[in-house]
Backbone bond lengths (Angstrom), bond angles and torsions (degrees), N, CA, C in turn:
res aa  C-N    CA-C-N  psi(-1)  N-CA   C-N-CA  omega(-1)  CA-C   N-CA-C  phi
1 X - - - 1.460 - - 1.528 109.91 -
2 X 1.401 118.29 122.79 1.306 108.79 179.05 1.395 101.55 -90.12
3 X 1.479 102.24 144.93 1.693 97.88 -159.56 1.491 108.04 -113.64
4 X 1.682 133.78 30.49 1.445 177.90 159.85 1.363 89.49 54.94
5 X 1.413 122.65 44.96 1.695 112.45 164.01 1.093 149.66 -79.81
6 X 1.932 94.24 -3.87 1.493 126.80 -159.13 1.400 92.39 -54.41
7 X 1.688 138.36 162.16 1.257 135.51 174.27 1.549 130.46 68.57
8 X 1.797 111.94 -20.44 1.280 120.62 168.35 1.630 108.23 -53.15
9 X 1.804 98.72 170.49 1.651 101.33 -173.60 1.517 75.30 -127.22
10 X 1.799 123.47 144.44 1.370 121.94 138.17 1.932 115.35 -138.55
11 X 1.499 87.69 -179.29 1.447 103.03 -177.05 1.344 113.56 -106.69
12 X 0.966 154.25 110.60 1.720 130.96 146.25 1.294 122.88 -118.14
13 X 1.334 92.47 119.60 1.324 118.67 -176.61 1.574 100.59 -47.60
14 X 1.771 105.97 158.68 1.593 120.12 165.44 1.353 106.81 43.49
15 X 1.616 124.27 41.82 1.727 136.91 -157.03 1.576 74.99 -103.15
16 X 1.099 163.84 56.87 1.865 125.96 177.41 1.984 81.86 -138.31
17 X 1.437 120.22 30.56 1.590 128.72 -175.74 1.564 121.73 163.96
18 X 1.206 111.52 170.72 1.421 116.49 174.92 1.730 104.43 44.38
19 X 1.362 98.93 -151.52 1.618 131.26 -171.38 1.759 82.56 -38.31
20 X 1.253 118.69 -88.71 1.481 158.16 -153.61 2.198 87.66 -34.07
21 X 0.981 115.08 -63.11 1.589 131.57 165.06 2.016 97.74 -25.71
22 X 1.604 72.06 -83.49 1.900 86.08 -158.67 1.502 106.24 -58.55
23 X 1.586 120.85 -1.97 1.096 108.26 172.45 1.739 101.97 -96.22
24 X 0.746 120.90 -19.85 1.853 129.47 -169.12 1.655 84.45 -68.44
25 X 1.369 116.02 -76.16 1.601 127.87 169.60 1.231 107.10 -8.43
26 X 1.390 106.45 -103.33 1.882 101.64 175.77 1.246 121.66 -45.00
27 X 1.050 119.14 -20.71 1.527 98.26 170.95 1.368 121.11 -50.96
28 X 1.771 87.09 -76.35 1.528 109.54 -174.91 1.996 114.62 -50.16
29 X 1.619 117.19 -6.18 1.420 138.13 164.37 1.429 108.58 -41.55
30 X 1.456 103.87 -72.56 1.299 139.76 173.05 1.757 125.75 -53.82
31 X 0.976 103.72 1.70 1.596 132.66 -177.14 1.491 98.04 82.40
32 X 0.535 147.55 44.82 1.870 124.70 175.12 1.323 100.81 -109.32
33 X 1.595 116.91 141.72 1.539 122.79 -173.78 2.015 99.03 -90.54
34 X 1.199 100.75 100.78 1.576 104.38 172.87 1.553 126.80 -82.38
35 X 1.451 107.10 134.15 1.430 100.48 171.63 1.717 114.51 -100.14
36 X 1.026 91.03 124.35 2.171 97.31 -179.97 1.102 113.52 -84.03
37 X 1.246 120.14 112.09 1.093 113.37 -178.98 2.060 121.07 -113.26
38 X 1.007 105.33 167.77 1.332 93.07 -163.62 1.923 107.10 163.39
39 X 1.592 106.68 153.08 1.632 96.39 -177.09 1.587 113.37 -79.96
40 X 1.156 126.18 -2.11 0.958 120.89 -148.10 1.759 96.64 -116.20
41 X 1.172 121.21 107.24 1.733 123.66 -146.40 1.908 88.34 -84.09
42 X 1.742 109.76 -43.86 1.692 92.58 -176.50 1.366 112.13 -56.37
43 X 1.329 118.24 -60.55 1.384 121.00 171.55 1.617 131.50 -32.07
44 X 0.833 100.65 -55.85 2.031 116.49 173.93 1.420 94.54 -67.15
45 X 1.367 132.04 -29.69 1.621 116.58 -162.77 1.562 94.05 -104.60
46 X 0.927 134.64 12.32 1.540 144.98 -160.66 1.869 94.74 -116.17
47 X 1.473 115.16 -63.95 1.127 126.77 -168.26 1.829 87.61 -58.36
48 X 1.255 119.05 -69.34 1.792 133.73 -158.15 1.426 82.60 -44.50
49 X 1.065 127.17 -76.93 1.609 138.28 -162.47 1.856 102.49 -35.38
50 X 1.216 117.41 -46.69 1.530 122.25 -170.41 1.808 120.41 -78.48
51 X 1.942 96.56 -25.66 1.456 106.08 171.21 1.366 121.28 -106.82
52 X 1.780 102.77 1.54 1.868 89.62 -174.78 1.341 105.86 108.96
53 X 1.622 122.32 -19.08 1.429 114.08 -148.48 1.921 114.77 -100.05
54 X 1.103 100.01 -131.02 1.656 101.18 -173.35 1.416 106.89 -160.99
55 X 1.531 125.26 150.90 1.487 111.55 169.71 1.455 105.89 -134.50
56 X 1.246 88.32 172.52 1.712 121.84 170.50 1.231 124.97 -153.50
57 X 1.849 98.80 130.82 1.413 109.41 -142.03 2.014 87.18 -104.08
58 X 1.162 109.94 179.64 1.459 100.72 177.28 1.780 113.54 135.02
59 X 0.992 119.39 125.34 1.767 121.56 -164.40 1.802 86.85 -90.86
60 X 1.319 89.56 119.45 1.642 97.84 173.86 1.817 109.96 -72.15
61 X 1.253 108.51 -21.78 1.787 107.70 -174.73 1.228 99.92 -84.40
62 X 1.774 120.76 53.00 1.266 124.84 170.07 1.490 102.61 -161.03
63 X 1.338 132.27 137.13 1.340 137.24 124.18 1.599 122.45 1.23
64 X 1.238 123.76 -56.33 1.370 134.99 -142.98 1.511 93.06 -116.20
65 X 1.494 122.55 -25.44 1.287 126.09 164.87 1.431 118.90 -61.86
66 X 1.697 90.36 -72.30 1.655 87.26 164.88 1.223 134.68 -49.75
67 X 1.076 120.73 -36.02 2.292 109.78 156.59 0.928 116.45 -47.75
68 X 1.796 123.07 -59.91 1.196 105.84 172.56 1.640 147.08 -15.42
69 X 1.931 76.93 -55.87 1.920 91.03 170.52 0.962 118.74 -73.30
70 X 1.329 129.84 -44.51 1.289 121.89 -162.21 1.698 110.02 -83.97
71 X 1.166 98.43 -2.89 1.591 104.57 -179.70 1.741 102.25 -90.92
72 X 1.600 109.83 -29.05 1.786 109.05 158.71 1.152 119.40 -91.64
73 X 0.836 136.05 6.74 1.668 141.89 169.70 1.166 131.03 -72.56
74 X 1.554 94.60 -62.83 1.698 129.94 -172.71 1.017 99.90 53.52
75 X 1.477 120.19 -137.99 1.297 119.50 -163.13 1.253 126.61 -83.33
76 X 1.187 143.24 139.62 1.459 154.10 -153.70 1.568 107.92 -114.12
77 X 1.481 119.86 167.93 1.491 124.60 146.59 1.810 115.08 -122.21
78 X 1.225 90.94 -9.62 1.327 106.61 -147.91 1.556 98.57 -120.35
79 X 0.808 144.35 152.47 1.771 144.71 123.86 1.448 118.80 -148.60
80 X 1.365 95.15 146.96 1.384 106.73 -157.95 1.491 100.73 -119.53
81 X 1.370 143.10 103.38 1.664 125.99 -155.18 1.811 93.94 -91.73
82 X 1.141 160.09 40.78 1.213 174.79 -177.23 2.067 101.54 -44.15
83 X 0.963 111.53 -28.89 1.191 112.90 165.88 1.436 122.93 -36.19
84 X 1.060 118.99 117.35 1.805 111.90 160.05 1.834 107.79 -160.94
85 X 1.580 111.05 -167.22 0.976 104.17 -168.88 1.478 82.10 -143.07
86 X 1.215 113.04 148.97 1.822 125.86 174.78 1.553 115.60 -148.32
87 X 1.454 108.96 129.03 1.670 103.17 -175.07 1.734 84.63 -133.45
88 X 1.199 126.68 123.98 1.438 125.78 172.71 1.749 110.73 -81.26
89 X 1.577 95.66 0.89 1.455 79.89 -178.13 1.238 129.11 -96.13
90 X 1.456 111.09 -11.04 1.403 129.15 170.38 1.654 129.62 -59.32
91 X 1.052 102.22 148.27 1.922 117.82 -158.41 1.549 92.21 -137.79
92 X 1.447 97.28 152.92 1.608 110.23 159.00 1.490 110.38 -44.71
93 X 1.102 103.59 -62.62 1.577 101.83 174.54 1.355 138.97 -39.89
94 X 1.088 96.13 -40.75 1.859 93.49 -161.97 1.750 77.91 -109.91
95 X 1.376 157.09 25.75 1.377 159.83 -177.71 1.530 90.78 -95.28
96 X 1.565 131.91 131.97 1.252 118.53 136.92 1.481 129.63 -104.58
97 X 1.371 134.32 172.74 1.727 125.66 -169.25 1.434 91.68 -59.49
98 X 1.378 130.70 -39.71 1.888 118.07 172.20 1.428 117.84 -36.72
99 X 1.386 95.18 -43.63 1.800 95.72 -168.94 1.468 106.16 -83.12
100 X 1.058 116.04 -42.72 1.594 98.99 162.49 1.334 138.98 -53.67
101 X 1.459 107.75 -32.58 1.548 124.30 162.01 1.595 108.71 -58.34
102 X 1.026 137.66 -23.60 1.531 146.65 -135.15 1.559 95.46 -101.83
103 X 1.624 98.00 -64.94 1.327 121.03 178.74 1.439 123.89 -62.25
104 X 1.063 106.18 -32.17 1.792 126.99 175.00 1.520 103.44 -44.15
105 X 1.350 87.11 -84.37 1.830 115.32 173.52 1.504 115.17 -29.56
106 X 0.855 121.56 -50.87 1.622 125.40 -179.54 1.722 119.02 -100.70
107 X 1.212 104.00 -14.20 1.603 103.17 159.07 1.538 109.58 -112.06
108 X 0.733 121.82 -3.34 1.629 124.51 176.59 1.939 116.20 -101.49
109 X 1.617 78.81 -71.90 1.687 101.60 -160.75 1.737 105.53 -75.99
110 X 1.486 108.76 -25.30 1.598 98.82 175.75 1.273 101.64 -77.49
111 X 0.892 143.69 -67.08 1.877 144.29 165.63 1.707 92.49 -10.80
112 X 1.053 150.06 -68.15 1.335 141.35 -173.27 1.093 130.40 -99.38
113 X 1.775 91.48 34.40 1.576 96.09 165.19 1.591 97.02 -110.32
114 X 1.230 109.47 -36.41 1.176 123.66 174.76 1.443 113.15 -64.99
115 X 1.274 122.98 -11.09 1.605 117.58 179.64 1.191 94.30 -90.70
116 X 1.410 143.43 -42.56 1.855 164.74 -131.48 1.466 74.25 -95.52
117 X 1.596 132.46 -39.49 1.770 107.46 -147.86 1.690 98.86 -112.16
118 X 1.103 108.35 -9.14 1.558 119.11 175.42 1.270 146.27 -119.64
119 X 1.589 107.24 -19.18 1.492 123.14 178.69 1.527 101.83 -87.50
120 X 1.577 143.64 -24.69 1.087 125.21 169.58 1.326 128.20 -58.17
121 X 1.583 109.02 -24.72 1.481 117.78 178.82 1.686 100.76 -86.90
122 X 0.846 170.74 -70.02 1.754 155.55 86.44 1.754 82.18 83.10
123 X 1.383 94.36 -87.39 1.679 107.41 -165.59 1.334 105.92 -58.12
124 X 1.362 143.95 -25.64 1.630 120.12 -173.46 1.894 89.39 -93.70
125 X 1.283 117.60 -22.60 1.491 97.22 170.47 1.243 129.42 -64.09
126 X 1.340 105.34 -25.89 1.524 112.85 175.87 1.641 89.36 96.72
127 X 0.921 145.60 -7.43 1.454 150.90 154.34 1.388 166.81 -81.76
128 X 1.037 147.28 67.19 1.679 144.90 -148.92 1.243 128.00 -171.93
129 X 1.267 104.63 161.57 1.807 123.10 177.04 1.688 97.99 -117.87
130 X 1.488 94.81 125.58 1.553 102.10 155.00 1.592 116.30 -113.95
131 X 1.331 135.38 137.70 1.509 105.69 -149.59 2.023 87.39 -155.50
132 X 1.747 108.76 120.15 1.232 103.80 -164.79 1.382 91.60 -88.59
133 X 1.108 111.92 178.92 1.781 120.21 160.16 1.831 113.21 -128.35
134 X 1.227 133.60 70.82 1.026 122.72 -155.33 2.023 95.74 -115.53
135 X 1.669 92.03 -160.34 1.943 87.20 -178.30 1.139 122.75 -126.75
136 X 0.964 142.98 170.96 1.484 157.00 174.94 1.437 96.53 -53.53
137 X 1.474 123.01 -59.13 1.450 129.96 171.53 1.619 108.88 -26.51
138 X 1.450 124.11 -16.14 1.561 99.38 -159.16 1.631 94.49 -105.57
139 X 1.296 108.31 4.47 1.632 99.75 154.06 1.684 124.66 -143.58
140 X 1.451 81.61 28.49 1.935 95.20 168.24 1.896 99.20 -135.47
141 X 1.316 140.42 32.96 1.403 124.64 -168.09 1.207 109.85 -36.32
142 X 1.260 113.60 171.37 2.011 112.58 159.13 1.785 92.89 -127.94
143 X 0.939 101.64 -165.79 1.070 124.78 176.03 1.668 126.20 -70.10
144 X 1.044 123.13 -32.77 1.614 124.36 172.71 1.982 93.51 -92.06
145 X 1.341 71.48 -171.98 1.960 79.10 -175.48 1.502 121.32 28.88
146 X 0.893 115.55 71.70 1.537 123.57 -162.77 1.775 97.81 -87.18
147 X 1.672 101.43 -49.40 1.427 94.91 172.94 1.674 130.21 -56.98
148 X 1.153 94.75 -55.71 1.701 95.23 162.99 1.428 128.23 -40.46
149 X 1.283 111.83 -44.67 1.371 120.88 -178.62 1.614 112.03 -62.25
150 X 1.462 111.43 -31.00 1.305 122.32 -174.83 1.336 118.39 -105.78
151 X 1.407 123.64 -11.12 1.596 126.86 142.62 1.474 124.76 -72.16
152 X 1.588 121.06 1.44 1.252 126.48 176.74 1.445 84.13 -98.54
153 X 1.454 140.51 -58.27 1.462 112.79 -147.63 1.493 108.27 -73.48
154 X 1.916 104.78 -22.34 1.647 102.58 176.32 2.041 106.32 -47.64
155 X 0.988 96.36 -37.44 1.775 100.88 -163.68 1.518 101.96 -58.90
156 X 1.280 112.86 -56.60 1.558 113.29 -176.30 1.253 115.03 -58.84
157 X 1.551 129.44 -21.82 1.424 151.90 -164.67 1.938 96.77 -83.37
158 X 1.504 96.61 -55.84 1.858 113.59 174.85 1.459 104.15 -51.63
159 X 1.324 116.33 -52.64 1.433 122.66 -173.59 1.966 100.26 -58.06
160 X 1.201 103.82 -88.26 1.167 91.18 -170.85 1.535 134.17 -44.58
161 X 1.531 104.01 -25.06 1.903 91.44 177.14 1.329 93.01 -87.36
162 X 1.269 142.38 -57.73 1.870 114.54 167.76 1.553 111.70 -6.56
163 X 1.451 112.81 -68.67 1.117 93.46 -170.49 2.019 134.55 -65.22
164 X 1.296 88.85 -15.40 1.552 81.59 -178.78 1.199 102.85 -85.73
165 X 1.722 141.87 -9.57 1.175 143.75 -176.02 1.978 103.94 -82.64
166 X 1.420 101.70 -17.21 0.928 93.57 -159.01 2.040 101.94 -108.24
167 X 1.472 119.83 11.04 1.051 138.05 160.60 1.408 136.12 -8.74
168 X 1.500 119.77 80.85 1.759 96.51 -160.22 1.024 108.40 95.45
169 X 1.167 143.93 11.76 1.464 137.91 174.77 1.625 98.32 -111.54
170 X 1.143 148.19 -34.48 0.975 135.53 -155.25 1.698 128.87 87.29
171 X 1.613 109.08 2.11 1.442 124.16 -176.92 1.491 77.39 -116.06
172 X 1.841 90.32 133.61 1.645 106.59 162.54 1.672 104.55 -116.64
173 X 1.256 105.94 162.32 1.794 125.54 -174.27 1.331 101.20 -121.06
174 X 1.566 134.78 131.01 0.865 111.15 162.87 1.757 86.28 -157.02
175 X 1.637 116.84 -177.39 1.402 113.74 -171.07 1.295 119.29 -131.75
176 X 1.105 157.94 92.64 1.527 161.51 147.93 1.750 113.12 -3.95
177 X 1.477 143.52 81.19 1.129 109.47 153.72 0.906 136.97 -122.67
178 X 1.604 109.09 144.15 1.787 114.07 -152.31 1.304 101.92 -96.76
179 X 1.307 109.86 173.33 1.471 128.44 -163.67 1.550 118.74 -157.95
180 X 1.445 96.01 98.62 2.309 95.65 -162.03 1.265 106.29 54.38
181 X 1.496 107.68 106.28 1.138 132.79 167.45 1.310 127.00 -87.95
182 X 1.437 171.50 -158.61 1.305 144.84 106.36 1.188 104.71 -131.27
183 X 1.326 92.37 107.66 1.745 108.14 -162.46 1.377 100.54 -127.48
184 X 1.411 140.42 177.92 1.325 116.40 -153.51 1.474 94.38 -106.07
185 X 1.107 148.50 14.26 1.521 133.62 133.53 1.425 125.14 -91.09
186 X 1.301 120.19 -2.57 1.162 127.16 149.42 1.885 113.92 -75.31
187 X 0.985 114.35 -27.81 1.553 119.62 172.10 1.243 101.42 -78.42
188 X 1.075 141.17 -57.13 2.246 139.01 -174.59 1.568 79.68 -52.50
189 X 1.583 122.40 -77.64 1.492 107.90 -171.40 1.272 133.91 -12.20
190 X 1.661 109.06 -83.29 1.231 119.71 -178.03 1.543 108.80 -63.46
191 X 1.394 137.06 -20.49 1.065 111.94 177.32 1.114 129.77 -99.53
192 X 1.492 114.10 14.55 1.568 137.71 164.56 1.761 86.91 -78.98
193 X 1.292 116.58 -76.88 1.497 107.60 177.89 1.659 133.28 -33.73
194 X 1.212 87.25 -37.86 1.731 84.68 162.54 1.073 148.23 -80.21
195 X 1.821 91.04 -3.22 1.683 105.22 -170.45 1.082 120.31 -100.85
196 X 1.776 100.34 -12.19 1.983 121.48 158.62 0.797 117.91 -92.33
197 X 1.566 124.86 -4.65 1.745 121.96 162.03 1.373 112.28 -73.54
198 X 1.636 111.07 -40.72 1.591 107.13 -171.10 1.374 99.33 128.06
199 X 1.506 116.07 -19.66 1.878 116.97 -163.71 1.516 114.64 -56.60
200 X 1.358 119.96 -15.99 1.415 123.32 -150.88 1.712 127.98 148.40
201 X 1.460 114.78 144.74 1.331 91.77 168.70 1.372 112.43 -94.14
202 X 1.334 138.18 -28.57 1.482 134.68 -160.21 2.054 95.66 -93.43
203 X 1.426 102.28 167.20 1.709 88.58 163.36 1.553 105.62 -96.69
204 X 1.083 152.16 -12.65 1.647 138.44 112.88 1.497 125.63 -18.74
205 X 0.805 139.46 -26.94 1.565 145.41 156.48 1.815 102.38 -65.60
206 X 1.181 85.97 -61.32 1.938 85.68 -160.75 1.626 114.13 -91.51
207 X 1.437 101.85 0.77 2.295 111.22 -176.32 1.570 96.27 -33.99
208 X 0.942 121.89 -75.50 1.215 134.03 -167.87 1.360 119.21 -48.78
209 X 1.061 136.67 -62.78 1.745 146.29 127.25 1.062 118.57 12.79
210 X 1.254 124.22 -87.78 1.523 152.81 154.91 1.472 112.00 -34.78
211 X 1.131 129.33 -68.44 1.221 122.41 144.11 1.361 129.65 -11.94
212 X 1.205 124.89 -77.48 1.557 131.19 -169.60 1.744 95.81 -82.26
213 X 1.251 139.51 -21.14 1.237 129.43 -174.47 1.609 111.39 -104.63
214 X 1.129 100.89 6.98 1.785 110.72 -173.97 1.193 95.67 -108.12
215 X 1.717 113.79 -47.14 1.760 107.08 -166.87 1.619 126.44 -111.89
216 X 1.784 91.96 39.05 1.522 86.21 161.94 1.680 134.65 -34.44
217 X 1.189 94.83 -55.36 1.749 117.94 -178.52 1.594 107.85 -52.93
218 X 1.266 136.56 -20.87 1.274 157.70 -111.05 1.870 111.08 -148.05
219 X 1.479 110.00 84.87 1.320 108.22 179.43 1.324 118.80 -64.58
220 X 0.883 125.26 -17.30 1.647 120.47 177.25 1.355 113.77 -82.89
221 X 1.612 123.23 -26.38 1.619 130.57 155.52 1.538 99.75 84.19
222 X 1.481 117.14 43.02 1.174 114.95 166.72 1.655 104.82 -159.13
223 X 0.930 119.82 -162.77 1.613 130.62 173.92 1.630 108.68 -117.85
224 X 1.322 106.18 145.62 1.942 104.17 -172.45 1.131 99.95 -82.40
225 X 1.280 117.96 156.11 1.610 130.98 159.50 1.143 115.92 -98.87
226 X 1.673 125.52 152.76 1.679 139.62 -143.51 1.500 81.96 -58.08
227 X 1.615 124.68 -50.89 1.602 119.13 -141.94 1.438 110.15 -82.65
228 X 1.539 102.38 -7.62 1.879 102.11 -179.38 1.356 103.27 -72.33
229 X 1.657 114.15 -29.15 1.916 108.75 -177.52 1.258 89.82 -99.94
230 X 1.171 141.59 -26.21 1.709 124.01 156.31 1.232 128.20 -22.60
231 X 1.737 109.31 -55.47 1.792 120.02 -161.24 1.740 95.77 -96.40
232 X 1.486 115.85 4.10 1.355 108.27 170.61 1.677 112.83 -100.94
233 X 0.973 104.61 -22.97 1.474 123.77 178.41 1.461 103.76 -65.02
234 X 1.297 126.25 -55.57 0.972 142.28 -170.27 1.599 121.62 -64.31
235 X 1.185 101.37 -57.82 1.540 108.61 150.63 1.536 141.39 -40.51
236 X 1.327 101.25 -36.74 1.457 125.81 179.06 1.708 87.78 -88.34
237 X 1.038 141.42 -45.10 1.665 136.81 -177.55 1.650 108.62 -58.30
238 X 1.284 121.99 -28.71 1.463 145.72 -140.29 1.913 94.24 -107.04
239 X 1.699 106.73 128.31 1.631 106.27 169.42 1.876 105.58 -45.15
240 X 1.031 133.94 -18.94 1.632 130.80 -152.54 1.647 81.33 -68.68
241 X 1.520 126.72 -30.32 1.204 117.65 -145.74 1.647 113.50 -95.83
242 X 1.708 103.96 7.43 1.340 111.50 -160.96 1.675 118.07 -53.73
243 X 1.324 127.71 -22.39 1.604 136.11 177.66 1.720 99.58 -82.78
244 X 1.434 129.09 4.02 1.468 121.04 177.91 1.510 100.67 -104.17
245 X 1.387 112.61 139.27 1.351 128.41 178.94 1.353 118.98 -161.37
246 X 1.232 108.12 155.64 2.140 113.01 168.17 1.701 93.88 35.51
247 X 1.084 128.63 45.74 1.456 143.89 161.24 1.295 112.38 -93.19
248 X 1.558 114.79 156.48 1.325 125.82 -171.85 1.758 87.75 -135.87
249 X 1.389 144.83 75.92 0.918 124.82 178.06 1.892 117.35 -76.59
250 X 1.121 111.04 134.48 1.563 112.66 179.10 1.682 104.03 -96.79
251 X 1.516 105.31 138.34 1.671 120.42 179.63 1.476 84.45 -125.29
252 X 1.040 130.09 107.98 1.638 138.91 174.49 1.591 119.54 -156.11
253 X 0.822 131.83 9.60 1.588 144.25 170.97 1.402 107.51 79.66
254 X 1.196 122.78 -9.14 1.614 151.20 -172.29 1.600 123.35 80.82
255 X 1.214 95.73 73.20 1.355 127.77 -165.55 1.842 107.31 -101.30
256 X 1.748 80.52 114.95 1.671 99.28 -175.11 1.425 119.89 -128.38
């Protein structure tokens, strides 16, 4: 399916690794000229250099960050807010109202600074993707990471009233949420975890293991890889996707 993106412009945020990378990747696959963005200028100029693309450097949990970008960006078709922050080690307990404030801001509030500096130009084109990256967590929480869990459902919440604000314009909103990733700090993770279970020392020794003992919850009986929420991302970036809107799409193997 050619998915008519050739010539598009996008952004994705926190692109210079993980998810945020392999989504810049396929993009720029698909022809689209991507900007990587990320703090880390060797890294982001390393990734741009390998896809064709361009960066902009700049801490979105700021005002003065976000200009930055949008002052290297310029104009967009695309944005992808992929940014977030995740600590699995956090509990109600040891959380203070700071850290929730902390987390807010940069999984929430940078995503809409970046919508404030880019979706108006979107709308006089008559054109655009607004595109969340949020988690499965924001309608299964557990018990630790409570904040995270609840800065993902804000995102899907952002996505959809974007979209009714954004009505008739020809820019759609919609939200990605993933569910087990295996991304390469999600791989050091689990294979520190596996190596105090007993599963193995390498994560090649224990894939399989880990797998079936991680994804009970998990009808597909495995863990996703970066490019399965890649080629959904992408799609949703892509005109094919013009009847999708104020959506929360889930990439989770069907995990209940």
């Amino acid at each position: 399916m050619d998915l008519q993106l050739t010539g598009k412009r996008a952004l994705v945020t926190g692109s210079t690794g993980g998810l945020g990378e392999e989504i810049a990747r396929t993009l720029a696959a698909e022809g689209v000229a991507v900007v990587v963005h990320g703090r880390d200028r060797d890294r982001a100029e390393a990734i741009a250099e390998e896809i064709g693309g361009t960066v902009a450097i700049g801490d979105l949990a700021t005002d003065e960050g976000a200009d930055a970008v949008a002052e290297a960006a310029k104009e967009v078709d695309v944005l992808v807010n992929n940014l977030g922050v995740f600590d699995p080690s956090l509990t109600w307990d040891s959380l203070s109202a700071d850290d929730w404030n902390d987390i807010y801001n940069v999984n929430v509030v940078a995503s809409v600074r970046m919508i404030k500096r880019f979706v108006p130009g979107m709308r006089e084109r008559g054109w655009g993707r607004v595109i969340q990256i949020s988690s499965a967590l924001s309608d299964y929480p557990m018990d630790t990471q409570p904040h995270y869990a609840a800065t993902n459902a804000a995102r899907n919440n952002l996505a959809a009233s974007l979209s009714r604000e954004l009505k008739d314009s020809g820019v759609t909103s919609n939200a990605v949420a993933a569910g087990g990733i295996l991304t390469p700090k999600a791989k050091v993770r689990l294979t520190e975890l596996g190596r105090q279970s007993g599963w193995g020392e390498t994560w090649e020794d224990m894939a399989e293991t880990a797998g079936r003992r991680l994804t009970t919850m998990v009808d597909v009986g495995r863990i996703g890889l970066p490019r399965e929420y890649a080629d959904m991302v992408t799609f949703l970036a892509s005109p094919r996707s013009a009847y999708v809107t104020g959506a929360t799409l889930r990439v989770d193997g069907g995990w209940h």
